[in-house]
C-alpha positions, 0 to 999 in steps of 0.5 A: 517509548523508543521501539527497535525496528523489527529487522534492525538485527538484519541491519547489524549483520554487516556480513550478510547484507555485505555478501547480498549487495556484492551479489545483486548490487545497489541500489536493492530492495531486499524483502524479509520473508520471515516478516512478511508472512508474519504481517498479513497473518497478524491481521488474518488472526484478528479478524477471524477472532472479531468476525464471522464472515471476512475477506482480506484484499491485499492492495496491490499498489503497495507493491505489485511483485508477484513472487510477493503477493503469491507468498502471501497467497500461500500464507493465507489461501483465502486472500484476495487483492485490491486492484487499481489498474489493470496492470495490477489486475494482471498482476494479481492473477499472476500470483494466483488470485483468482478474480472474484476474490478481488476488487477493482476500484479505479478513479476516473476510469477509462473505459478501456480500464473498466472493459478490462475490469468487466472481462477480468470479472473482478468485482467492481467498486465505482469511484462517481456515478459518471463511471457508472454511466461508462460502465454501462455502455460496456456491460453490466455485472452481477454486483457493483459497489461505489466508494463513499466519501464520507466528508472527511478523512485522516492520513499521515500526510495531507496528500495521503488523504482520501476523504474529505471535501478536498478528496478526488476520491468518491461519492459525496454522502449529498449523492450517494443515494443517486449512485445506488439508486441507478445501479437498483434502477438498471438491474444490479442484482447485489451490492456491497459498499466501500470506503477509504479515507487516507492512508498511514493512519495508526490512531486505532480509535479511527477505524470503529469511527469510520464503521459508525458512518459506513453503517449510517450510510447502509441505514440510509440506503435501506431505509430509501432503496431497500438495498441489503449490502453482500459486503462492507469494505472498510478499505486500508489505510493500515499504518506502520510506525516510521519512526521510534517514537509511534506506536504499532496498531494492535489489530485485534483491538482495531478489529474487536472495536469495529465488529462491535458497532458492525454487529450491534447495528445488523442485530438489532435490525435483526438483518442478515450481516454481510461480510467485513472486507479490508484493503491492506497494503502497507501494513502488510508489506511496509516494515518488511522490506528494506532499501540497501544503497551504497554511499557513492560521495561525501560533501562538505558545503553549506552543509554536510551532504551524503550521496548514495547510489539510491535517490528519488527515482528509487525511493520517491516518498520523501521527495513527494510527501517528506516522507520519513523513514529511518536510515541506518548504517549497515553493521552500526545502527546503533552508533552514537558518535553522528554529525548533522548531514542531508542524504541524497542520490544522484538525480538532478533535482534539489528535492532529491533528498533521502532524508534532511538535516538527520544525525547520521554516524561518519561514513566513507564511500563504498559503505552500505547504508539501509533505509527502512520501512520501504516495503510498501510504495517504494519499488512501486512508485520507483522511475526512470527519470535522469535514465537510471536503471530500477533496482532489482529485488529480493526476497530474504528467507533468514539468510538465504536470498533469491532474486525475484526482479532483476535489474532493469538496464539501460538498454531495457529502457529503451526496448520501445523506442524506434531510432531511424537509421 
């Protein structure tokens, strides 16, 4: 079933997105704010109709801008975040989340990353034992949890997945007793548990699937160490729909199906039931925001090519993963008259590359093009390679704009460096 994408009546505007490029430039991340708080309360919703404890961490990752995370903070004041650097620890309190309402989980932490853990006084979820052992000749805190691995995962893309035996991340399942059994041995008080397996999942079987082994490996543990879990995190992972054709997560099933395994199995042991945790990012942020770039070139070759002012280094997924997202140009999304072309920036490297051999409607420079779904893990994983400037962002309130990054300049780049006259 082809589904229009929630802000293609922004994208018919030509007007307004006309007026917001020529007052901020391109290429620009523009946020609605309208779908933003409409995520995170969706899921907000549905866990608090499916459980009675819960706490939503908001991934950091997906996009770090404060002025974001606080509107988020604002929409649902109990919100947390899931932090994996302290730069996103940074930015979290920034926003107003306060420590103990995040998570910190790295992966082959330095122990400078986990001093700065321990002081933030965040909670901390491990990723090896070997971290343990790091953290420890730092100082201890009053709980920890460790990532499991559970020996498989699930993603959009082979390189989005996080378990599995092919994973970086985590504790195998062959050694997470260990972990937890020197945590209990040195004096951890409490505990909780955590697991992420791969990231864009929209299969909503998947996630009651992961539960049931996150819920056999807390059997284990106390049935062997006697350890009872404060919290279980499930982690993201969330999915958004790229493309017409797939199909939004229902998050009140998602949620319905999971808190059935989870309350099933604490009932019948007649334990007390800790409290569900998620890690969303994507799914909160993703379809919210859009990239507008400016066509700066038009190619007859080999092939048909449309250069813009937006390329790899502004938007990295397709180059890194073949990420696709839907392109529209602005004021005509709908147009029908198209010719085969590959969109590209200006970074010089062949593999920069917005889209491949895609449809598009006849453009002519100066016009402005919108690349959907780049809310999430677009500004964030943007750079700085051939020298080019990041892009600016703004957040959209129906038709009212405010910046809340300005453009990085050249000189910007270079306000570190030292030159010897």
């Amino acid at each position: 079933m082809q589904q229009s994408h929630p802000l293609i009546n922004t994208i018919k505007n030509k007007s307004l997105l006309s007026a917001i490029a020529d007052e901020y430039g391109t290429p620009l991340y523009i946020y609605s704010e309208e779908k933003l708080i409409e995520n995170v309360n969706k899921i907000n919703s549905a866990l608090n109709n499916n459980f009675d404890s819960y706490h939503i961490c908001y991934t950091i990752k997906a996009n770090s801008n404060p002025h974001l995370i606080k509107a988020l903070k604002t929409t649902v004041t109990t919100l947390g975040a899931d932090c994996a650097s302290p730069g996103e620890i940074y930015a979290a309190e920034l926003a107003g989340i306060q420590p103990d309402e995040c998570i910190y989980t790295g992966n082959y932490e330095s122990p400078e990353d986990l001093d700065y853990a321990l002081k933030a006084g965040v909670h901390i979820n491990l990723d090896d034992i070997t971290s343990f052992y790091r953290l420890k000749s730092i100082g201890l805190p009053n709980d920890i949890a460790f990532r499991l691995n559970p020996g498989f995962g699930k993603g959009a893309f082979s390189q989005i997945i996080t378990g599995g035996e092919n994973s970086k991340f985590g504790v195998p399942q062959f050694d997470i007793v260990n972990a937890y059994r020197l945590a209990k041995e040195t004096g951890i008080p409490k505990f909780g548990i955590q697991c992420m397996t791969g990231s864009g999942v929209l299969d909503s079987k998947y996630y009651p699937k992961l539960m049931i082994e996150i819920l056999k490996t807390v059997k284990l543990l106390k049935n062997e160490l006697d350890i009872h879990m404060d919290y279980i995190s499930l982690g993201g992972g969330y999915g958004i729909p790229y493309q017409d054709d797939e199909v939004r997560l229902d998050f009140e099933q998602v949620f319905r199906d999971v808190s059935k395994h989870f309350y099933s199995y604490f009932e019948k042991r007649n334990e007390s039931k800790p409290a569900l945790w998620i890690e969303p990012g994507k799914s909160v942020v993703g379809d919210a925001g859009i990239l507008l770039t400016r066509v700066t070139g038009i190619k007859e070759s080999y092939k048909s090519f449309i250069g813009v002012d937006a390329g790899m280094e502004t938007l990295m997924r397709p180059a890194l993963y073949g990420a696709y997202h839907r392109i529209y140009k602005v004021g005509e999304p709908d147009a029908t008259n198209t010719k085969n072309v590959d969109i590209t920036g200006r970074i010089c490297e062949n593999t920069d590359r917005l889209a491949v051999d895609r449809d598009f409607p006849e453009v002519a420079e100066g016009d402005l093009v919108a690349v959907m779904d780049t809310g999430a893990y677009s500004f964030t994983m943007s750079h700085q390679f051939c020298t080019r400037p990041r892009a600016a962002e703004v957040l959209l309130n129906g038709v009212e704009s405010r910046l809340i990054r300005q453009r990085e300049t050249i000189e910007e780049i270079f306000q570190n460096c030292y030159v010897e006259n």
